[in-house]
C-alpha positions as CSV (number, residue, x, y, z in Angstrom):
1,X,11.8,-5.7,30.7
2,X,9.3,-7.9,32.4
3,X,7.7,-11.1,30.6
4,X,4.6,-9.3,30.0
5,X,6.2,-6.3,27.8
6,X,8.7,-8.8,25.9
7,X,5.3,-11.2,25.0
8,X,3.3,-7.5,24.2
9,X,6.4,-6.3,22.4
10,X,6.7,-9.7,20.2
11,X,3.2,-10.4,18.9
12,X,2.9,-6.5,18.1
13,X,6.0,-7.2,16.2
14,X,4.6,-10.8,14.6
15,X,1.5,-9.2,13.8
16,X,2.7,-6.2,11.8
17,X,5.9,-7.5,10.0
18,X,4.3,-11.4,9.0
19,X,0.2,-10.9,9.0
20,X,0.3,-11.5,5.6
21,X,2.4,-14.5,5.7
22,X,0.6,-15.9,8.0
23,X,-3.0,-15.9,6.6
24,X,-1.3,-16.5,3.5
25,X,-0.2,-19.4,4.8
26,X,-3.6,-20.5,6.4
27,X,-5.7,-19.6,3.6
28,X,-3.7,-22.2,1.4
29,X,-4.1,-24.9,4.1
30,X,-7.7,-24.6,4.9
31,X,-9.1,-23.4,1.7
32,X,-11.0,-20.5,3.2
33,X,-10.8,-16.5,4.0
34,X,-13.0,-16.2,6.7
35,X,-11.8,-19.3,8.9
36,X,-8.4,-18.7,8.3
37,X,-9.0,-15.1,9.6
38,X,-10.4,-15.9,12.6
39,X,-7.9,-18.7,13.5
40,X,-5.1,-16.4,13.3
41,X,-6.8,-13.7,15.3
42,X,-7.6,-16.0,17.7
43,X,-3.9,-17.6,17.5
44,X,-2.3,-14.0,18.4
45,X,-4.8,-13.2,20.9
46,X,-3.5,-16.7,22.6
47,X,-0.1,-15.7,22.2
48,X,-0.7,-12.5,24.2
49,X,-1.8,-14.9,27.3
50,X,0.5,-17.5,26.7
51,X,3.6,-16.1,25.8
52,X,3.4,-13.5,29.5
53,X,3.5,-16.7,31.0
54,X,5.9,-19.1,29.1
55,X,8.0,-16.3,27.4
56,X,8.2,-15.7,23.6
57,X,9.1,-19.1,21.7
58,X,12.2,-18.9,19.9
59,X,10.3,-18.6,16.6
60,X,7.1,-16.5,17.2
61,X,5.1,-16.7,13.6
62,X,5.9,-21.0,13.6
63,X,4.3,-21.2,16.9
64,X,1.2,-18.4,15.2
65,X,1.0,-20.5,12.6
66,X,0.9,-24.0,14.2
67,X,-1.5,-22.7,17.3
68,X,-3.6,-20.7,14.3
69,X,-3.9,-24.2,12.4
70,X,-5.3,-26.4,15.2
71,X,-7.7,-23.5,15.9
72,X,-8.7,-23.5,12.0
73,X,-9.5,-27.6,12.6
74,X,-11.3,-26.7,15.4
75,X,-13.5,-24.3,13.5
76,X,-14.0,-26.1,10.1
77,X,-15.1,-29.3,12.8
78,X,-18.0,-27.3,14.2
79,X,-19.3,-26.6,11.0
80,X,-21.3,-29.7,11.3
81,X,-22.7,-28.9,7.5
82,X,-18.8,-29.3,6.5
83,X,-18.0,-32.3,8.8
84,X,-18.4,-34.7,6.1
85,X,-16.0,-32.5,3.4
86,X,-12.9,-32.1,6.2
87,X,-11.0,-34.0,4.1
88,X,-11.3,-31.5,0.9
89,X,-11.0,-28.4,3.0
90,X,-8.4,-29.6,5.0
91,X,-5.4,-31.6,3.5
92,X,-4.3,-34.2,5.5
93,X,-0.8,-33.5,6.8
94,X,-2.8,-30.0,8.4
95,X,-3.2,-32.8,11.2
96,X,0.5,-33.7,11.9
97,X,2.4,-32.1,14.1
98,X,4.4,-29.1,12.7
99,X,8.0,-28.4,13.4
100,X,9.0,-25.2,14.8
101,X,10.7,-23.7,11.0
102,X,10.1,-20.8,9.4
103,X,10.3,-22.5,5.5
104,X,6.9,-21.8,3.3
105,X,6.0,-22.2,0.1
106,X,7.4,-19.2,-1.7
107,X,4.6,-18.1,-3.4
108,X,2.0,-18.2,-1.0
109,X,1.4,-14.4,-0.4
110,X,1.1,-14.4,-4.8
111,X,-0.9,-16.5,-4.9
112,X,-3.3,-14.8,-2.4
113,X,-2.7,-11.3,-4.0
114,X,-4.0,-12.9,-7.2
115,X,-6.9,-14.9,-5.9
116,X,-7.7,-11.3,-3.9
117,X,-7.4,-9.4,-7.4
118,X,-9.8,-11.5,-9.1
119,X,-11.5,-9.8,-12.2
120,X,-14.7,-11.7,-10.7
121,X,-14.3,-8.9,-8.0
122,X,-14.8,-5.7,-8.2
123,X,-11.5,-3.0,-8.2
124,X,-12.6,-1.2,-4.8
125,X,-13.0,-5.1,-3.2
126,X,-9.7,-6.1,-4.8
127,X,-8.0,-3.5,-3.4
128,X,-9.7,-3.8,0.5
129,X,-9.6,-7.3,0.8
130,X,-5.6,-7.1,-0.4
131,X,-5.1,-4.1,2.3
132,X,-6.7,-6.4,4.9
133,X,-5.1,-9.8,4.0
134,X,-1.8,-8.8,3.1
135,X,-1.9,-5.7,4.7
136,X,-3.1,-6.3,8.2
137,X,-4.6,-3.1,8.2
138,X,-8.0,-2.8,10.4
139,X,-11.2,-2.5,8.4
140,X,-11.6,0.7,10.1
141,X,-8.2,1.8,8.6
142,X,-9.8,0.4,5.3
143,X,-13.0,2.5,5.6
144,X,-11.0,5.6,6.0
145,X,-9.1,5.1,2.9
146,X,-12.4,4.8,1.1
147,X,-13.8,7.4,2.9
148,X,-17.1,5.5,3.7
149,X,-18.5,4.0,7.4
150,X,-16.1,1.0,8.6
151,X,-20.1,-0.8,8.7
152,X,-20.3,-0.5,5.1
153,X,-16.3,-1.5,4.4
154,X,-16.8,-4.5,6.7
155,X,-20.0,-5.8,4.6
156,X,-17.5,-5.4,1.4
157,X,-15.3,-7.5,2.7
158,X,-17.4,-10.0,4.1
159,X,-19.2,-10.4,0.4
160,X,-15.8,-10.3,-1.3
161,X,-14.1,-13.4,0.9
162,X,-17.5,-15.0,0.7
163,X,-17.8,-14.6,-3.4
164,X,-14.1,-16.0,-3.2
165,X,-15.3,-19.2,-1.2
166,X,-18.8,-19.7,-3.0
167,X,-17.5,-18.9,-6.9
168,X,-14.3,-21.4,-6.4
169,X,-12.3,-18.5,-7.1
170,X,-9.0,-20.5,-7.0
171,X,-5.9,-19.6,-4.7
172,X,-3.7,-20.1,-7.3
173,X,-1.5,-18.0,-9.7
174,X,-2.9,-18.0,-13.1
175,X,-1.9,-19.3,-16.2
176,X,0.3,-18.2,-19.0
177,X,-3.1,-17.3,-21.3
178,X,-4.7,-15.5,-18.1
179,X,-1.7,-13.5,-17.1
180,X,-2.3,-10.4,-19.2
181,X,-6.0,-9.4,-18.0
182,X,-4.7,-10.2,-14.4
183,X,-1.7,-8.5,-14.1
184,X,-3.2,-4.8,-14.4
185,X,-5.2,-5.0,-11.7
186,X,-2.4,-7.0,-9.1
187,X,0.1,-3.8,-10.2
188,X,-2.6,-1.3,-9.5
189,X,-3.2,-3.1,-5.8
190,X,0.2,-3.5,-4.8
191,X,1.0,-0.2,-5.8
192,X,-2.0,1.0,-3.9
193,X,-0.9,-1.1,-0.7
194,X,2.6,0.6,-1.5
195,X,0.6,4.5,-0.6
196,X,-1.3,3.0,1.8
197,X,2.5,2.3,3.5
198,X,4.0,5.4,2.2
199,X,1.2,8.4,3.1
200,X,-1.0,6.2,5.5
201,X,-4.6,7.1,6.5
202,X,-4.0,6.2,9.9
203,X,-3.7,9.1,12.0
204,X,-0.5,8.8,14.2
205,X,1.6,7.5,11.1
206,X,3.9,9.2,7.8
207,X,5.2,6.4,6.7
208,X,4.7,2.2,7.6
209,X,7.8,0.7,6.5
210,X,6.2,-3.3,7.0
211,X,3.5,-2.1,4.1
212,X,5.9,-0.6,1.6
213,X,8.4,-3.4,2.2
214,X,5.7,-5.9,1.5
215,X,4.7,-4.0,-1.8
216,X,8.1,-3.5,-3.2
217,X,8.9,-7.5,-1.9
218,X,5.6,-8.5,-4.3
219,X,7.0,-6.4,-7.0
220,X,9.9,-8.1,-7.3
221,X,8.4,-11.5,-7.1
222,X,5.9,-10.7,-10.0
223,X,9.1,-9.6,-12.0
224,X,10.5,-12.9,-10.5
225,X,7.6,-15.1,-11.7
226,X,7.3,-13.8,-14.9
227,X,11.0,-13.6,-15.9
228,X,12.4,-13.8,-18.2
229,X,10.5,-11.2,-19.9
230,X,8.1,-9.9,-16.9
231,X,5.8,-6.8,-18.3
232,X,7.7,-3.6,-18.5
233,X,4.9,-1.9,-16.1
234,X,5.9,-4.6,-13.6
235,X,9.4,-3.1,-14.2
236,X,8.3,0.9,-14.0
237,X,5.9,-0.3,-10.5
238,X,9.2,-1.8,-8.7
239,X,11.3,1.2,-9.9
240,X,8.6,3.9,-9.2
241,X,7.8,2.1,-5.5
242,X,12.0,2.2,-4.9
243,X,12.2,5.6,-5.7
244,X,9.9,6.9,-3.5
245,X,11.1,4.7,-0.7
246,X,14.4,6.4,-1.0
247,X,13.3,9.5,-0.1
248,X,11.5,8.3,3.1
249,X,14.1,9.2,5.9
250,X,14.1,12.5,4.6
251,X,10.6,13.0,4.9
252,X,10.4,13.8,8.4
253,X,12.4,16.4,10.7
254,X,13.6,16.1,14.5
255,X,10.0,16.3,15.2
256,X,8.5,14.0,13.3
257,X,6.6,16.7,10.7
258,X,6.8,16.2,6.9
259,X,9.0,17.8,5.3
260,X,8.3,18.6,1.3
261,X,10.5,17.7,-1.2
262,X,11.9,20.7,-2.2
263,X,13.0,21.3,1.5
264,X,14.5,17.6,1.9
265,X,17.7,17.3,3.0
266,X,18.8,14.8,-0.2
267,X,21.9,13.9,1.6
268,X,19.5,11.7,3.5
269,X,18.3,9.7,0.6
270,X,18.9,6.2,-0.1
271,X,21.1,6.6,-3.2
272,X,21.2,2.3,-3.1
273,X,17.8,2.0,-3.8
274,X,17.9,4.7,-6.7
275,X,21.0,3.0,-8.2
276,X,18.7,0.3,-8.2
277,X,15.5,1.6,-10.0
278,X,17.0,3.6,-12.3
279,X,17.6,0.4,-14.9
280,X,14.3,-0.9,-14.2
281,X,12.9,3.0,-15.5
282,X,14.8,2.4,-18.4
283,X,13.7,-1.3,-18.9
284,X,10.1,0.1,-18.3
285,X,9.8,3.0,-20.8
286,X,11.3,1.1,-24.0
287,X,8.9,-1.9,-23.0
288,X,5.7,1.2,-23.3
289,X,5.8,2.9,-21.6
290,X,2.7,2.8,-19.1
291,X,1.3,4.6,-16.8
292,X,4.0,3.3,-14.1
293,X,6.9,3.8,-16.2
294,X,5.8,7.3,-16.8
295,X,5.4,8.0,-12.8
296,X,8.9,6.2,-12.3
297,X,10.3,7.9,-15.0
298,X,9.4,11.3,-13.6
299,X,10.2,10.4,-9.9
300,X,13.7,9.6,-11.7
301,X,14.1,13.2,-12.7
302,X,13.5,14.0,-8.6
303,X,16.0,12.1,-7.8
304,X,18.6,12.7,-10.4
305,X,18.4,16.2,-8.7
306,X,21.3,17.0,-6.9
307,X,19.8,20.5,-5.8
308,X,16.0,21.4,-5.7
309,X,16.8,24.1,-8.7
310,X,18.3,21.6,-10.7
311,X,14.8,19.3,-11.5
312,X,14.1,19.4,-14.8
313,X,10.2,20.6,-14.3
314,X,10.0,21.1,-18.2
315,X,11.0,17.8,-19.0
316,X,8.5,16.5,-16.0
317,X,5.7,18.6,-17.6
318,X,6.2,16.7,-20.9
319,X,5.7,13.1,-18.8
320,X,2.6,14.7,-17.6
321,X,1.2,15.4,-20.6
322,X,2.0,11.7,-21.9
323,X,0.4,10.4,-18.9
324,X,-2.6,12.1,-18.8
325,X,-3.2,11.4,-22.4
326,X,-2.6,7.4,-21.3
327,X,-4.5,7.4,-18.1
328,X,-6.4,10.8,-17.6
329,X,-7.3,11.4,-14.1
330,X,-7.6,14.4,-11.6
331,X,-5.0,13.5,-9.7
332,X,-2.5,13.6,-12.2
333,X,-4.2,16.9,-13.7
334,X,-3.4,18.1,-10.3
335,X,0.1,17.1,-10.0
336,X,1.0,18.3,-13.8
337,X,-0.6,21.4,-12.8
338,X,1.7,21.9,-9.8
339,X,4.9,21.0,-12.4
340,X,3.3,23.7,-14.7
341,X,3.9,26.2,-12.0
342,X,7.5,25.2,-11.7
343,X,7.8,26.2,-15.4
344,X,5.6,29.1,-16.1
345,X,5.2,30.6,-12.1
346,X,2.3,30.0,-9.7
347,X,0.0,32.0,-11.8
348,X,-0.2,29.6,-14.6
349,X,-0.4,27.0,-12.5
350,X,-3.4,28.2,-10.5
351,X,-5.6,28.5,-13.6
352,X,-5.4,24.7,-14.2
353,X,-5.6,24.3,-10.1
354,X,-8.8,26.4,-10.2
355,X,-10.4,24.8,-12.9
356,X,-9.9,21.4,-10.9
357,X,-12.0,22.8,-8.3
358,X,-14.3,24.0,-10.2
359,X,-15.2,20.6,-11.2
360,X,-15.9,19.4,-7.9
361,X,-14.0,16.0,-8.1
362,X,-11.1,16.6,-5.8
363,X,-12.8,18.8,-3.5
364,X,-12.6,16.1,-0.5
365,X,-9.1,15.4,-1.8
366,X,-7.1,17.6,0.7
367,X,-4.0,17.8,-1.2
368,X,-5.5,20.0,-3.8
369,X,-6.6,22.7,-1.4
370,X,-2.9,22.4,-0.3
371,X,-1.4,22.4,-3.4
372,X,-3.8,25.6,-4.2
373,X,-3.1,27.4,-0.7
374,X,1.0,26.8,-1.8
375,X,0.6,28.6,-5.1
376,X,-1.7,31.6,-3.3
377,X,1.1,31.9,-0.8
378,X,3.6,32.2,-3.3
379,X,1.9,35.0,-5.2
380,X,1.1,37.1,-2.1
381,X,-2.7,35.9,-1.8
382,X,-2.3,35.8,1.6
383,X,-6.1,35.7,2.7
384,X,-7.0,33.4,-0.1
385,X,-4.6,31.2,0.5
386,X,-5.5,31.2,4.4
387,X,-9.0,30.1,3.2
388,X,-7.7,26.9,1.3
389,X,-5.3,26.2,3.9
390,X,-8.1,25.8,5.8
391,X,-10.2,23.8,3.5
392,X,-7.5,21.6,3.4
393,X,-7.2,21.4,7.0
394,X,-11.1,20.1,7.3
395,X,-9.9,17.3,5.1
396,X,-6.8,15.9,6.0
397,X,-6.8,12.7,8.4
398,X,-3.1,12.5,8.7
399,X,-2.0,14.2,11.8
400,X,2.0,14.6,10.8
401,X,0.5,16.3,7.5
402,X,-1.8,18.7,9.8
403,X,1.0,19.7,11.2
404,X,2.6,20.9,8.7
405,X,-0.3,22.8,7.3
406,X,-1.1,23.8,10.1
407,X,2.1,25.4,10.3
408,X,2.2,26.7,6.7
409,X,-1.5,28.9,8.3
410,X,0.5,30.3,11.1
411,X,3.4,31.4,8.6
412,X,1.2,33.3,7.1
């Protein structure tokens, strides 16, 4: 491998396994979204350069973080407007050498994922800013998830770091008394950040291990930080988050296509990580239970499952209705009404499908025509269910799930 792929190779690898880290990191030592940004943009696109010359360092995100902070300075000193506050945006050891270790403060990336979810910000902003901090994802990824143009995403963000600067929004955990009004919306993001991973909008991708990694790791460290009697939905999250990473190698086939659930192979599951949630369901549903430790609770009933037939849909329909008396949404009208055909055939499930659609609110959400063209298939509609397959096709962004219903149409 010559030294330009091994340099290419590494900061590709830097970049997508400790973005988040690193900004994390720079944010706390400069006080500020928007320089810190740059600097560490800046500092990988230097890395590409130097690194094809000089080989990659034997600690690639030190060297990031060290070349990233002198570039910060750099900025923050041709701010002549700031020249005279350096000293408050810039703490003073920011100017000594660095060594080359990996140690940071522990709680760096919570402490951004709680200055990001800020109740002085609005949910949508929250959730972007934490997908491009943390994340790493493009604002163009960003805009895709929202379906809106990657101009207007980019302005959000921009207002959102620059509220964070102006407001004093502080990069800091909050306190015992401010806990509980915080901690809703930092479960909602992560868990967000966690599908973002999962079911990616990206085109190319099914799954991005670095983002549900990241997700589950901040999980944990909220149930770490708030030990020892963290919220019982911080519990459900983790174990809802684990349980659908377990299923993730058998998501895909030789070619790389999805694969549903009732088709996975469940000898391919990571029975570790379901030994593991399966306490923290528990813990979750005496504490509530919430809207996580009902969605943990019934991806618990998947995976208990040795065979396909053996999921207890009529329990799962029971969960449903508990949820969507506690957080009524489309979405999880939509799934209950795809458990409901489980029970009582595709027929009865259709009639709560259709009325969905009728609404209008999921009819850009692809996975409703999908879930609609499934149930038509199974009855025999084979034209109608051609014509949502279709639908469905117009709408989806994912190519490994176009594939697949691509080839559920030719099956037909």
């Amino acid at each position: 491998m010559s030294l330009d792929q091994a340099a290419d190779q590494a900061v590709d690898a830097v970049w997508r396994s400790d973005w988040g880290r690193i900004l994390a990191t720079l944010i706390r030592l400069v006080g500020d979204f928007e320089v810190a940004e740059d600097a560490a943009q800046e500092a990988f696109a230097a890395a590409v350069d130097q690194w094809r010359t000089s080989g990659v360092p034997e600690s690639p995100r030190a060297w990031i973080i060290q070349t990233a902070r002198h570039k910060a300075i750099d900025h923050i000193r041709r701010r002549a407007r700031l020249e005279e506050k350096l000293e408050s945006y810039v703490p003073p050891q920011i100017f000594h050498q660095p060594d080359h270790g990996t140690a940071e403060i522990p709680d760096d990336r919570l402490r951004l994922i709680f200055t990001c979810c800020h109740p002085a910000l609005a949910l949508e902003a929250q959730v972007a800013l934490t997908l491009r901090t943390l994340g790493g994802l493009e604002t163009g990824e960003i805009a895709r998830a929202f379906l809106v143009p990657e101009a207007t995403m980019a302005q959000r963000l921009v207002r959102a770091k620059r509220k964070i600067r102006d407001a004093g929004i502080p990069y800091a955990v909050p306190s015992a008394l401010d806990m509980p009004e915080r901690i809703e919306a930092v479960l909602t993001v992560i868990y967000l950040v966690f599908n973002e991973g999962y079911a990616p909008t990206r085109g190319e991708a099914l799954v991005r291990t670095d983002l549900c990694a990241e997700a589950i790791r901040l999980g944990n460290l909220i149930r770490t930080l708030i030990s020892p009697h963290p919220p019982a939905e911080a519990s459900g999250l983790v174990a809802l988050m684990l349980l659908h990473d377990s299923r993730r190698a058998a998501r895909l086939n030789n070619a790389g296509d999805l694969v549903v659930l009732e088709e996975q192979d469940r000898s391919r599951w990571d029975h570790a990580k379901i030994a593991q949630a399966l306490p923290l369901v528990e813990e979750a549903l005496r504490g509530g239970p919430g809207p996580f430790a009902l969605q943990a609770a019934i991806a618990a009933l998947h995976c208990q499952a040795v065979r396909p037939e053996e999921t207890d849909w009529a329990q799962i329909v029971r969960l449903y209705d508990v949820l969507e008396r506690l957080q009524a949404s489309p979405i999880v009208s939509l799934n209950r009404a795809v458990a409901v055909a489980m029970v009582g055939g595709p027929h009865e499930g259709l009639v709560l499908i259709d009325a969905l659609a009728a609404s209008g609110e999921l009819d850009s959400y692809h996975l409703l025509h999908a879930a609609r063209a499934d149930l038509l298939r199974r009855i025999g509609s084979t034209e109608e269910a051609a014509k949502s397959y279709r639908r469905a096709l117009s709408l989806v962004s994912n190519e490994s799930e176009r594939r697949f219903l691509e080839r559920r149409l030719r099956e037909l």
